[in-house]
C-alpha positions as CSV (number, residue, x, y, z in Angstrom):
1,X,-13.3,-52.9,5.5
2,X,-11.9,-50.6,7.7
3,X,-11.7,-46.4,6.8
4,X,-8.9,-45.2,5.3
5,X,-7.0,-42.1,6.4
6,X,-9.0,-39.9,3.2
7,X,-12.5,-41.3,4.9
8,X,-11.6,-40.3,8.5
9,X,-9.9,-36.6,7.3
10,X,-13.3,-36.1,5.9
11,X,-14.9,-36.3,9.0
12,X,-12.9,-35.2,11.5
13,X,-11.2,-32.7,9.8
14,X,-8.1,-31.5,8.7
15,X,-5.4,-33.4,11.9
16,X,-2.1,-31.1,12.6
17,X,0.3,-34.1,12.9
18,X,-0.1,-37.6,11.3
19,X,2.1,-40.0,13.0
20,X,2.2,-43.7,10.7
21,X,2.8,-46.0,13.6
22,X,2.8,-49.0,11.3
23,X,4.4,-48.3,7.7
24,X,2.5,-51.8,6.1
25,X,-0.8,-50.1,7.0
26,X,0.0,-46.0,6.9
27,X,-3.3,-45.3,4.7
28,X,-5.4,-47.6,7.2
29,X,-7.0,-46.3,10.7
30,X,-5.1,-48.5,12.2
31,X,-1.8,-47.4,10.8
32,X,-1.6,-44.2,11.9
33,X,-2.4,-41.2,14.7
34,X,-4.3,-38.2,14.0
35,X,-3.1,-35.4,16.2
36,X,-6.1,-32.3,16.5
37,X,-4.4,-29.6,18.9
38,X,-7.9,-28.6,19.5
39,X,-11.5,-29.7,19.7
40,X,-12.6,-32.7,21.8
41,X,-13.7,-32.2,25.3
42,X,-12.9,-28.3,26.8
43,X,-11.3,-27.8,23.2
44,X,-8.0,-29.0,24.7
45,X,-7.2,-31.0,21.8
46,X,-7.4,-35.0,21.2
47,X,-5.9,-37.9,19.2
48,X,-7.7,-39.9,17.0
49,X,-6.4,-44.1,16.7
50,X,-8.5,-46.9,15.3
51,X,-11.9,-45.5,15.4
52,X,-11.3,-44.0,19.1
53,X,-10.9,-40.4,20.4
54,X,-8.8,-39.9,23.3
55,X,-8.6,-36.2,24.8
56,X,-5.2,-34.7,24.9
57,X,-5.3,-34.2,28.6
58,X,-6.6,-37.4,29.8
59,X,-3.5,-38.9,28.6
60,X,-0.9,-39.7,31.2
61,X,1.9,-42.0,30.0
62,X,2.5,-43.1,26.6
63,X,5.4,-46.5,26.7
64,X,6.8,-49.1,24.5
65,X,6.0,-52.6,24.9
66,X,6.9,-56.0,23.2
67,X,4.1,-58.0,23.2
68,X,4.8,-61.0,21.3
69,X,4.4,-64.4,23.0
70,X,7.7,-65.8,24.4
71,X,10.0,-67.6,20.8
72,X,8.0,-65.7,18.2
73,X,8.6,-62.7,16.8
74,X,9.1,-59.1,18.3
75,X,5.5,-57.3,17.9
76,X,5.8,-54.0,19.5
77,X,3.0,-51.8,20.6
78,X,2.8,-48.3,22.0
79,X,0.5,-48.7,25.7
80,X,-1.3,-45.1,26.3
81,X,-2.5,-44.9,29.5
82,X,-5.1,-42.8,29.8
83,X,-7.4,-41.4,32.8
84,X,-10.7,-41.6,30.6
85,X,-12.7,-44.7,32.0
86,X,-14.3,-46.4,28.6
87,X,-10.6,-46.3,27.3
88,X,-8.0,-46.8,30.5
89,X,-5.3,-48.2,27.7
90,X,-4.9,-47.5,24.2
91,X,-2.5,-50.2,22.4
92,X,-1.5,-49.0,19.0
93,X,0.5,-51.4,17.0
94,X,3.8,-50.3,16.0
95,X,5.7,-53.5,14.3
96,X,8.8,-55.5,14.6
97,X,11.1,-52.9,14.9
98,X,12.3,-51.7,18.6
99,X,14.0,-48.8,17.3
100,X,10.4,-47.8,14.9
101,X,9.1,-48.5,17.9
102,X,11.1,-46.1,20.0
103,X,10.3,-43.4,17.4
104,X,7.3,-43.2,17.5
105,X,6.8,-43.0,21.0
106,X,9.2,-40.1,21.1
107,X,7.3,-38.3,18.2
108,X,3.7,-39.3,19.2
109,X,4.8,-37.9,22.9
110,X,6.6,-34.2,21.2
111,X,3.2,-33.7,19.4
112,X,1.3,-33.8,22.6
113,X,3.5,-31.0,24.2
């Protein structure tokens, strides 16, 4: 079972943005993004997804895809590029929705600047 968003607040600490990137699983790790605007490596500030921390400043694009097979239905995930070398790409699953989609890029991207 994975850790819900209670479990993970407890150890990582109090986040200064949640983003829910997936509405059918907002109280899952995999349903959201923890934002911490500092802490990490050189206390710069990292995001939390799924069990993985990704510092703040290794991040270097942040795009929408749909990556559902060709005739089935829109699945669309945000990519995050990163320049950390265990995790070169983050996918975090976003839904059906392009629109959802396209909203949380644009508020997972605000919350980095």
């Amino acid at each position: 079972m994975k850790p819900t968003i209670d479990d993970i607040i407890k150890i990582q600490g109090e986040p200064d943005d949640i983003i829910v990137c997936d509405p059918t699983r907002g109280n899952e790790s995999d349903g959201v993004v923890l934002i911490y605007n500092s802490g990490g490596t050189d206390d710069k500030g990292y995001i939390y997804y799924d069990g993985y921390t990704i510092p703040t400043d290794s991040i270097t694009d942040i795009t929408v895809k749909n990556i559902a097979m060709a005739y089935l239905p829109n699945d669309y995930s945000l990519l995050v590029s990163t320049t950390d070398k265990q995790h070169r790409t983050l996918r975090i699953h976003v839904g059906t929705d392009a629109s959802t989609a396209e909203a949380v890029c644009e508020q997972l991207i605000a919350s980095l600047h």
